[in-house]
KETOR-102382 format. One record per residue (C-alpha): residue in one letter; x, y, z. Coordinates in pm, 1 decimal, padded with zeros to 6 digits, always signed. Each point is the difference from the previous one (the first is absolute). Layout:
# residues N
a:X:Y:Z .
...
# end
This chain:
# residues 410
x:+00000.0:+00000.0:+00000.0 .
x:+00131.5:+00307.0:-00115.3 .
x:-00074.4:+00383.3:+00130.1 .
x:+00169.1:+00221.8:-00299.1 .
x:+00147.8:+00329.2:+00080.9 .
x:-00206.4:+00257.6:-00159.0 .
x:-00027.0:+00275.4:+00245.1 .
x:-00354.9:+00172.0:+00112.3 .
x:-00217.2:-00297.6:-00171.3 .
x:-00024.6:-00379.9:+00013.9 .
x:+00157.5:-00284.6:-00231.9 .
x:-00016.4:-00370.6:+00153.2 .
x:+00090.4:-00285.6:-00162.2 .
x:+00004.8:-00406.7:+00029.3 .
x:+00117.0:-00303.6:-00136.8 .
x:-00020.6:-00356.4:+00081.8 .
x:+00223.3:-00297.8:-00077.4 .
x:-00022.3:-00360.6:+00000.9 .
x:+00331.0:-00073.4:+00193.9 .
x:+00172.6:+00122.9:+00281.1 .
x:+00348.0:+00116.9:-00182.7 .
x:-00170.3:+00279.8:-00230.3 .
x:+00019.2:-00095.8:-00369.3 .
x:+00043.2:+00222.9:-00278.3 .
x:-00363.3:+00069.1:-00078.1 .
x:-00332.6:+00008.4:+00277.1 .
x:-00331.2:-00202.1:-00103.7 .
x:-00225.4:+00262.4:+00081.9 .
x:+00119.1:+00380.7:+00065.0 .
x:-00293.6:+00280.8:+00141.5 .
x:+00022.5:+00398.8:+00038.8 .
x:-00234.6:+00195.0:+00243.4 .
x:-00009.4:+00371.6:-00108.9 .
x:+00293.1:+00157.6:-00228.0 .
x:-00052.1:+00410.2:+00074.8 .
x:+00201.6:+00285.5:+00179.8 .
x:+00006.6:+00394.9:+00045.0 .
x:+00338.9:-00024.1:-00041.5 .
x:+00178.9:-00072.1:-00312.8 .
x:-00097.5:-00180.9:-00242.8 .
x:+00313.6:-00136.0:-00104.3 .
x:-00015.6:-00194.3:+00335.6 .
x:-00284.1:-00190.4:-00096.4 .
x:+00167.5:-00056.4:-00381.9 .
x:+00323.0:-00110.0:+00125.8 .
x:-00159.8:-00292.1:+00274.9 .
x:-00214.4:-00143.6:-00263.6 .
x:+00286.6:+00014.6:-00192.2 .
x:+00178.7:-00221.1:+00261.2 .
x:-00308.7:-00193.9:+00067.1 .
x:+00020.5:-00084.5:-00380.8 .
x:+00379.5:-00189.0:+00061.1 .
x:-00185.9:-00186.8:+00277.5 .
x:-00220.1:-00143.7:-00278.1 .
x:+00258.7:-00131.6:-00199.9 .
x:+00029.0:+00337.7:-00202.5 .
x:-00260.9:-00120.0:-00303.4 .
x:-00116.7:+00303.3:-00227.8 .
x:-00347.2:-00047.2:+00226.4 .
x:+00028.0:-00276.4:+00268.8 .
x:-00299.3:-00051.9:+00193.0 .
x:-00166.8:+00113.0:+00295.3 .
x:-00246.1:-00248.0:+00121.1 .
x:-00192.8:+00301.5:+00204.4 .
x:+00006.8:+00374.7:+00051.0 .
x:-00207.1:+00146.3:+00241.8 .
x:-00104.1:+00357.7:+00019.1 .
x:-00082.3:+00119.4:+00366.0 .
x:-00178.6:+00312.5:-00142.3 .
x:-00007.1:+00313.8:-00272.6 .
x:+00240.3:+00241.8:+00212.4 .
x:+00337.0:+00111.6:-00218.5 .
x:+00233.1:-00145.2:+00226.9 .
x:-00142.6:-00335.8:-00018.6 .
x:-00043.1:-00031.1:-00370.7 .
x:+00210.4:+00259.7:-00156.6 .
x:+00284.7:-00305.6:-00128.8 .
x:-00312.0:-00209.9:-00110.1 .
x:+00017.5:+00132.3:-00366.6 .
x:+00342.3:-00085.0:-00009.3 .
x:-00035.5:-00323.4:+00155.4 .
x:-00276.6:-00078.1:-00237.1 .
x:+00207.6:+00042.6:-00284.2 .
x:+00294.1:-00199.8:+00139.2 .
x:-00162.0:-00319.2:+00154.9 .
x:-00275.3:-00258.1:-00099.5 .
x:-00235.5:+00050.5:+00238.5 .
x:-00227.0:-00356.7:+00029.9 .
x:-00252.8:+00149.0:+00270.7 .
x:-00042.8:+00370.9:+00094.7 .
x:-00197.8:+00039.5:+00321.8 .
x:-00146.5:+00347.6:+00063.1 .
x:-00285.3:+00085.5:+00299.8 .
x:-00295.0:+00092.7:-00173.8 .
x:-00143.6:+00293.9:+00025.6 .
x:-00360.6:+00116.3:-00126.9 .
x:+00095.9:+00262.7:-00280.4 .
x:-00159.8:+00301.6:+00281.3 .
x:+00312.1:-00097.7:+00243.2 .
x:+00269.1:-00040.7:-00268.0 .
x:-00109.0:+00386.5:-00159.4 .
x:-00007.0:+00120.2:+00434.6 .
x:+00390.0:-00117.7:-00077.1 .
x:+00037.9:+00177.0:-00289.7 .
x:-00181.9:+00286.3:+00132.7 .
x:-00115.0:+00028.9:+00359.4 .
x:+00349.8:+00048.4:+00161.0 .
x:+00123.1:+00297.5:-00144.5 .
x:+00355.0:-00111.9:-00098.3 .
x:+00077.8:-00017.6:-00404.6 .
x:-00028.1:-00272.9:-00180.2 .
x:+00175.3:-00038.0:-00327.4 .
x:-00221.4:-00064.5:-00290.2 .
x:+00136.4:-00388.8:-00066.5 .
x:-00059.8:-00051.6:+00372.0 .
x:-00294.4:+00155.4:-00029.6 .
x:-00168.4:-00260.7:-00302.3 .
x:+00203.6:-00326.9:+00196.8 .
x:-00221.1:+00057.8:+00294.5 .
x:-00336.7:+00127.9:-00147.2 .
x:+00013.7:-00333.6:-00245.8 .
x:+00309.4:-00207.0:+00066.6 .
x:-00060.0:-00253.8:-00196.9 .
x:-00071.6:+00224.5:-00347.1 .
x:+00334.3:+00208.3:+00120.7 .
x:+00158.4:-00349.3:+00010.1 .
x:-00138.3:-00118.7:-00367.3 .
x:+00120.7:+00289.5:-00127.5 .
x:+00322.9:-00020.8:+00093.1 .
x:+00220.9:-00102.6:-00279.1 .
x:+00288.1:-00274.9:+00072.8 .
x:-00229.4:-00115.6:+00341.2 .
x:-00096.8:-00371.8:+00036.3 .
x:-00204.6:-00046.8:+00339.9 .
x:-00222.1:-00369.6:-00032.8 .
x:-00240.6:+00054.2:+00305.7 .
x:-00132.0:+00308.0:+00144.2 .
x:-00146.3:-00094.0:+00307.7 .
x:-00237.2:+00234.4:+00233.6 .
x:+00002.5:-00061.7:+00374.8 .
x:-00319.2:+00082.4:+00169.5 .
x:-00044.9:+00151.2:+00340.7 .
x:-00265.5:-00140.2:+00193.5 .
x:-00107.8:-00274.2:+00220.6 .
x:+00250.9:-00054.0:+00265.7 .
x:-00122.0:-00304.1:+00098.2 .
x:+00070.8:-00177.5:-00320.8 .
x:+00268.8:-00227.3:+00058.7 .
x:+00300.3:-00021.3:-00193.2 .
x:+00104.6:-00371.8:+00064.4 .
x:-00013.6:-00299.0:-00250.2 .
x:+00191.1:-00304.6:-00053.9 .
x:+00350.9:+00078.8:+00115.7 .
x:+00161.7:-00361.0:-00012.5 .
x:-00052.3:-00098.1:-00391.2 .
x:+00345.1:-00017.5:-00196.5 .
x:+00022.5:-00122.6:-00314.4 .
x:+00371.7:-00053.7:-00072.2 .
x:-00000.8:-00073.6:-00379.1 .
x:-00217.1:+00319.5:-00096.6 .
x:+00182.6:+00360.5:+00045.4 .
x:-00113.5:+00216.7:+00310.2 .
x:-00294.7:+00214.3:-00148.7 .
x:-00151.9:+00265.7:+00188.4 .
x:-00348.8:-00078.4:+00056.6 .
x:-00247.1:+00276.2:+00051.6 .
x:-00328.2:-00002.8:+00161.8 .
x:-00206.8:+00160.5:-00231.5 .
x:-00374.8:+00111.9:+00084.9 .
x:-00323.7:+00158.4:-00205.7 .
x:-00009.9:+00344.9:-00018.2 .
x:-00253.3:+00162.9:+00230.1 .
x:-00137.7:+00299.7:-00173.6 .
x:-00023.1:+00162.3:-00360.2 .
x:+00314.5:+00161.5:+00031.1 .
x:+00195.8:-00250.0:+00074.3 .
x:-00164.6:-00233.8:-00259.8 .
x:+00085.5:+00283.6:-00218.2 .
x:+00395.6:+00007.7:+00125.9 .
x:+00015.6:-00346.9:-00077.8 .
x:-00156.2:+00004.2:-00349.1 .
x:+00267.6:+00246.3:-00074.5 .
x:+00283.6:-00286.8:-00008.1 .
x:-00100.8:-00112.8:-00363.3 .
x:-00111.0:+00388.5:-00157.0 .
x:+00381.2:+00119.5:+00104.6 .
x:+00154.1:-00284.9:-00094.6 .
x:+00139.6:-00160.2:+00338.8 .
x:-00013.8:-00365.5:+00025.9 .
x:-00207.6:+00000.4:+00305.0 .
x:-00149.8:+00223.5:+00289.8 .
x:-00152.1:-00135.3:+00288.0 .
x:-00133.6:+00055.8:+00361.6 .
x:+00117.0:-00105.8:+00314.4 .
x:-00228.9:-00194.0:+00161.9 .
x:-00010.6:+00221.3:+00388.0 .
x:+00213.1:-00208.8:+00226.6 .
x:+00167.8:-00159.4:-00289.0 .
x:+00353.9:-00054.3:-00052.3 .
x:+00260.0:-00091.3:-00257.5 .
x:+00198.8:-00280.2:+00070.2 .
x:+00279.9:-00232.4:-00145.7 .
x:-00166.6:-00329.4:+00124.4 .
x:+00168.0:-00157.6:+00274.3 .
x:+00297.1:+00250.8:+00017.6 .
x:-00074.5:+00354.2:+00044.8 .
x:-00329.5:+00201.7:-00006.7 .
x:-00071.4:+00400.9:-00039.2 .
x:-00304.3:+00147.0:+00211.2 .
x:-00086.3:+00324.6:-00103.0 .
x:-00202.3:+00241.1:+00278.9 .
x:-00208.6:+00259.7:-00040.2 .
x:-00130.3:+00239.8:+00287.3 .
x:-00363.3:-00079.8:-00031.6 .
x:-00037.7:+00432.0:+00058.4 .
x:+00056.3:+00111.3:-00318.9 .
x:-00360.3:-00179.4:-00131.6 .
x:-00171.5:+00302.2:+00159.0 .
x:-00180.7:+00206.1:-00220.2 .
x:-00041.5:+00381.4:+00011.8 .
x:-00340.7:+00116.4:-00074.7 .
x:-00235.3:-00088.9:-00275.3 .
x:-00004.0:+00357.5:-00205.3 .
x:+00339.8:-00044.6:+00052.4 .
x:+00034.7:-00344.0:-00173.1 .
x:-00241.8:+00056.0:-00274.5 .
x:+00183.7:+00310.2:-00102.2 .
x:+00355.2:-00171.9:-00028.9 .
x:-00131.7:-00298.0:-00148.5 .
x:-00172.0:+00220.7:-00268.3 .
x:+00299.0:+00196.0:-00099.9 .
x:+00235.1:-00326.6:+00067.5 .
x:-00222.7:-00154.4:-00279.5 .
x:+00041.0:+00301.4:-00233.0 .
x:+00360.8:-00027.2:+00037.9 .
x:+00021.2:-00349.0:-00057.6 .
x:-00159.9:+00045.9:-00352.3 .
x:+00123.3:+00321.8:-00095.5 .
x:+00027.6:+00018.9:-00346.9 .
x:+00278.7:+00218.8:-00021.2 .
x:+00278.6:+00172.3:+00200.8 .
x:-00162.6:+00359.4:+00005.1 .
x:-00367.2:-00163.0:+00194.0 .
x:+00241.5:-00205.9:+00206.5 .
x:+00170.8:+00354.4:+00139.3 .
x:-00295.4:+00128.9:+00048.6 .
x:-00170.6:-00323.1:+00199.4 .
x:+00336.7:-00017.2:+00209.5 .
x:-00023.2:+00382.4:+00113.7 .
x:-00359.6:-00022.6:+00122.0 .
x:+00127.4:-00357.0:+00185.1 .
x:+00250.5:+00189.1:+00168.9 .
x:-00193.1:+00275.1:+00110.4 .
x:-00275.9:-00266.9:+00146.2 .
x:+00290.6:-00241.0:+00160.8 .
x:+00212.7:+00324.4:+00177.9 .
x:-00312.1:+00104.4:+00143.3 .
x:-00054.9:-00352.8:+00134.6 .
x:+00348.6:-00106.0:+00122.3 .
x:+00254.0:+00145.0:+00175.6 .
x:+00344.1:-00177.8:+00110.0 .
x:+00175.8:-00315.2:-00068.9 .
x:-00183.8:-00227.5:+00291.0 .
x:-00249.6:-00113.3:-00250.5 .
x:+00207.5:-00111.0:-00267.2 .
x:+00270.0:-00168.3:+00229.5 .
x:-00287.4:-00201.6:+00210.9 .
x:-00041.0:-00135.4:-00357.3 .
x:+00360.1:-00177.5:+00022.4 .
x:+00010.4:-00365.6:-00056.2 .
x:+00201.2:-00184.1:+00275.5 .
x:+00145.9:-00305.9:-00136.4 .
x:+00070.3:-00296.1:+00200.6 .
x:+00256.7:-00246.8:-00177.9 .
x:+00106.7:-00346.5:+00179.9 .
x:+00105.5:-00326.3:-00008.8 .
x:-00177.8:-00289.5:+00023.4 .
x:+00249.5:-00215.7:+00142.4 .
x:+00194.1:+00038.2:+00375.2 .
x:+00311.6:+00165.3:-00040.5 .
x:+00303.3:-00199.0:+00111.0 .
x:+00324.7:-00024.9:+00191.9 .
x:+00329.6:-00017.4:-00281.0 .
x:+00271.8:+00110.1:-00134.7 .
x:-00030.8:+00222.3:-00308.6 .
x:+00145.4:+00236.2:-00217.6 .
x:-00305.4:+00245.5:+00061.8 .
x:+00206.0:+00325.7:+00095.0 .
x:+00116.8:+00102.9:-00310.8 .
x:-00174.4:+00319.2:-00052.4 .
x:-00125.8:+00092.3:-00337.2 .
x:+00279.8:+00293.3:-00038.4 .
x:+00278.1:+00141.7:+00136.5 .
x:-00250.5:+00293.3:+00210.1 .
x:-00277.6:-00280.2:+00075.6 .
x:+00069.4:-00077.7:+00320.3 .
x:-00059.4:-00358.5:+00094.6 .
x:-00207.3:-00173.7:+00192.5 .
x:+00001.5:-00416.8:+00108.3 .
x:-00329.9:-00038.2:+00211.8 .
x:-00164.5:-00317.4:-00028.0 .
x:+00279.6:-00203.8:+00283.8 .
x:-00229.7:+00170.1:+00266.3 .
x:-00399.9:+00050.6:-00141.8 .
x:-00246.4:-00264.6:-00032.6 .
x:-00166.0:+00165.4:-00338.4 .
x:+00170.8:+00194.3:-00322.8 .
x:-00223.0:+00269.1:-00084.5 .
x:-00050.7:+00346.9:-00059.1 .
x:-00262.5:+00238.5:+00051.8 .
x:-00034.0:+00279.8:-00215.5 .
x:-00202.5:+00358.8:+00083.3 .
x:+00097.3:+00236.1:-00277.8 .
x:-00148.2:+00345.9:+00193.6 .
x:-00329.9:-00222.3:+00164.2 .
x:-00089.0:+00142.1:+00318.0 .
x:+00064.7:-00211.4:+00320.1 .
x:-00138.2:+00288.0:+00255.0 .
x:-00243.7:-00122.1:+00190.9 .
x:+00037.6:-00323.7:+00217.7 .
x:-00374.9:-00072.2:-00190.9 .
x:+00198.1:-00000.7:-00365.6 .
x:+00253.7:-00233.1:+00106.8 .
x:-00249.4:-00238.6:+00149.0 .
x:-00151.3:-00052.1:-00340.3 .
x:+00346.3:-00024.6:-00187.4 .
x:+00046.1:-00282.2:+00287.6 .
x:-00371.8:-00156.0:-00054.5 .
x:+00034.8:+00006.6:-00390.0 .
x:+00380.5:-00185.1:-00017.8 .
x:-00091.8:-00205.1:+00321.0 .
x:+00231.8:-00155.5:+00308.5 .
x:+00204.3:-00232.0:-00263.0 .
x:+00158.6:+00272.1:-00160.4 .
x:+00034.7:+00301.7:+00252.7 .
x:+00121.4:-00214.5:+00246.7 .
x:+00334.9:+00001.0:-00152.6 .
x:+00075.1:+00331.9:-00198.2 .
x:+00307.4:-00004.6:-00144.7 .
x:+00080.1:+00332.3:-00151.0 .
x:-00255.8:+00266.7:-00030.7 .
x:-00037.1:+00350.1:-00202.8 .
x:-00065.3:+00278.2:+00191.0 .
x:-00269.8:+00169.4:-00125.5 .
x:+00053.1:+00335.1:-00173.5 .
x:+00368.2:-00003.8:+00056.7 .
x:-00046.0:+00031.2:+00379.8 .
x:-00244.7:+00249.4:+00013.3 .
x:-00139.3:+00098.8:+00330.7 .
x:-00390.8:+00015.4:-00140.3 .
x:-00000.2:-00291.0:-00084.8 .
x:+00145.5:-00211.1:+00288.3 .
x:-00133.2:-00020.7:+00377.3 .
x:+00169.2:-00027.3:+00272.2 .
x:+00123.1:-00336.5:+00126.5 .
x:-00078.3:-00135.1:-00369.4 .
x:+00363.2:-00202.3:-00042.9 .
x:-00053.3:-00184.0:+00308.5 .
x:-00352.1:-00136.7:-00074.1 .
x:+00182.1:-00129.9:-00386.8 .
x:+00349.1:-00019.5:+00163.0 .
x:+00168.8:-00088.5:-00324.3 .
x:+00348.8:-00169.0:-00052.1 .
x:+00097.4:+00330.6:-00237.3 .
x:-00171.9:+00315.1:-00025.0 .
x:+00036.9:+00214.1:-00320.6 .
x:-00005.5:+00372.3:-00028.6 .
x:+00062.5:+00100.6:-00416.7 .
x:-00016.3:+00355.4:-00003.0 .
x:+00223.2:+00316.2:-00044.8 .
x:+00136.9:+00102.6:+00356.6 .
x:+00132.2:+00343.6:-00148.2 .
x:-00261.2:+00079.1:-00204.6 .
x:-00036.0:+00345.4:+00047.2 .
x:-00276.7:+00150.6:+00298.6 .
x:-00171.8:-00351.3:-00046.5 .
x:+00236.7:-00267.9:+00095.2 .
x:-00089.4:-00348.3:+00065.4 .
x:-00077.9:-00212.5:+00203.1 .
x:-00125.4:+00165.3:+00300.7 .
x:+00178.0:-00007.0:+00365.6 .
x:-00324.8:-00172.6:+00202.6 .
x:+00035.4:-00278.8:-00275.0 .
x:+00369.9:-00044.4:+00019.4 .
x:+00005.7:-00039.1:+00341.3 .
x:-00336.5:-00213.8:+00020.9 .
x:+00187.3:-00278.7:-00245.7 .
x:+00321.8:+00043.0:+00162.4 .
x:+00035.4:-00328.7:+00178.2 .
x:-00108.2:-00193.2:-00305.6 .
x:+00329.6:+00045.8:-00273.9 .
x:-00112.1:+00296.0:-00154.3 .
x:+00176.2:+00078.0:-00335.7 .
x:+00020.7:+00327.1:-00239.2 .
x:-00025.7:-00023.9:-00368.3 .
x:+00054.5:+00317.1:-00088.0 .
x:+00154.4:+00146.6:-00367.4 .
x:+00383.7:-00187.0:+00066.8 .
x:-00082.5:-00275.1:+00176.1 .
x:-00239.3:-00320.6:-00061.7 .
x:-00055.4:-00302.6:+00162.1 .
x:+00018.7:-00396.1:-00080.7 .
x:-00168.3:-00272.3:+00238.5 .
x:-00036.3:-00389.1:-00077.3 .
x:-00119.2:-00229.2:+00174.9 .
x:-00064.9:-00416.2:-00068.6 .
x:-00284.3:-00184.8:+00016.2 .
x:-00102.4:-00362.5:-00038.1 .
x:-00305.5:-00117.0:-00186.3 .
x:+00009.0:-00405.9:+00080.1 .
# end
């Protein structure tokens, strides 16, 4: 698992491998988010070195890229990335179009005009972008915190390949039946829903369990809705560039009167959970060699019962109430055990309560952010201190980090 060093922003990656001396190439490789406020070239240059950890094809493959949410320093390498990688199964939250055009236009920060069509209609932004090869866009829901995401854990079929597995599920409304149908008029191979509480998983070996805060399904107001869906629908079928400028000023002039701040398009970030399925064991490996020279390493799997990581991209953890439902939705099994966790929003004191690390306590703790940036730095004192005891580590713009762990699936 790999934390890349791209300053004020977030860039995770992960590969696994079938044996315990690292060969030359990983059977399945995943990124979560690929963005920062800092420079871009930071972003270039580590999927650049991500690329040599594929082998170095023209376009190896990513078996799945996840997108926490829409905010620039999140997705502002995903263009790039895009372009670079083959990209099997995209995972995005979904998002009604209202909440994705409060993004675009509710929080008063400027959005650039090709960020601006990726998160109104992501997957027409993605069809349209020449050189891009995604298979599978899937759409994960949030909802029903109950719904469990467990299945079959102890199937393994040696003489097939490890295939990720995703539980698909209907959509529930017209505009989601209407996101899917979109798969086939763009011209991606597929696009799907998440069934809620579903999961992707390589059977028998690993498994990904995206979570949603169950908040953001809260409507505003019904004048409210039926105006933005009106003019979302307009813009949608514009006919030409000069309506669509003229639908997308009277949208922002609705959506800035509506929202205000960045709290309701960061409670839309996607925690991911990503695990094995197997115990971790006691060995000796070649584990600690870091991915480069300013990754620092990492061997943690001699002293944890579980290798997994848990992902928050900027989700909010603030309440004592919001954790309990991350806890309820990934269950005993897998929090029991938390290996190396994100901090959300690069340490950010909004979105953390106190006494937070000690109810996870994780084996690593992981603040990627900017410490100099400016007036703004990150993370946050409180936070620092409150994940002291439990290895915290910066990624910042110079350094990254490298962890590996084993794992047995017999």
């Amino acid at each position: 698992m790999n934390f890349h060093p791209v300053g004020q922003g977030l860039y995770a990656s992960g590969h696994l491998y079938e044996e315990l001396h690292m060969p030359t190439q990983p059977f399945f490789s995943w990124v979560y988010d690929c963005g920062t406020l800092s420079s871009n070239a930071l972003v270039n240059n580590a999927s650049k070195l991500l690329k040599t950890a594929l082998g170095g094809a023209a376009k190896p493959r990513l078996g799945l890229v996840v997108i926490s949410h829409f905010d620039k320093d999140h997705i502002s390498g995903l263009v790039n990335l895009l372009l670079n990688f083959h990209v099997e199964v995209l995972l995005m939250p979904y998002l009604v179009p209202w909440q994705r055009a409060a993004i675009v236009f509710g929080n008063g920060v400027y959005v650039s005009k090709r960020d601006r069509a990726f998160i109104l209609d992501p997957v027409g932004a993605i069809a349209a972008m020449q050189g891009v090869q995604v298979d599978h866009i899937v759409w994960a829901v949030a909802g029903d915190q109950n719904a469990s995401p467990d299945g079959d854990d102890n199937f393994v079929n040696r003489n097939e390949p490890p295939v990720l597995t995703i539980d698909e599920g209907a959509p529930e409304d017209d505009w989601q039946s209407w996101e899917v149908n979109r798969g086939s008029l763009q011209g991606i191979a597929k696009v799907s829903m998440l069934r809620p509480g579903g999961r992707l998983c390589i059977r028998g070996i690993w498994e990904f369990v995206p979570y949603q805060d169950a908040t953001i399904k809260k409507k505003p107001d019904a004048s409210f809705l039926a105006d933005a869906s009106a003019k979302l629908e307009w813009l949608l079928k514009a006919p030409c560039e000069a309506f669509k400028d003229d639908v997308l000023k009277r949208l922002k002039a609705l959506y800035e009167a509506r929202f205000v701040g960045s709290k309701q398009r960061n409670i839309i970030s996607m925690f991911m959970y990503a695990g094995s399925l197997g115990a971790a064991r006691m060995a000796r490996c070649g584990c600690t060699i870091p991915m480069a020279a300013n990754y620092a390493p990492i061997c943690v799997f001699h002293h944890f019962d579980m290798v997994n990581v848990i992902y928050t991209g900027d989700g909010y953890l603030d309440t004592p109430k919001r954790l309990s439902s991350l806890f309820k939705h990934l269950g005993a099994r897998r929090m029991q055990h938390v290996l190396v966790f994100q901090v959300m929003h690069h340490g950010a004191h909004a979105n953390w309560h106190s006494g937070l690390a000690h109810s996870i306590r994780p084996g690593v703790s992981v603040f990627s952010s900017d410490p100099t940036r400016g007036d703004r730095p990150h993370p946050h004192k409180p936070v620092e201190l409150d994940f002291a005891a439990y290895s915290p580590r910066q990624v910042d713009r110079f350094k990254g980090l490298s962890l590996a762990g084993c794992f047995s699936v017999n």
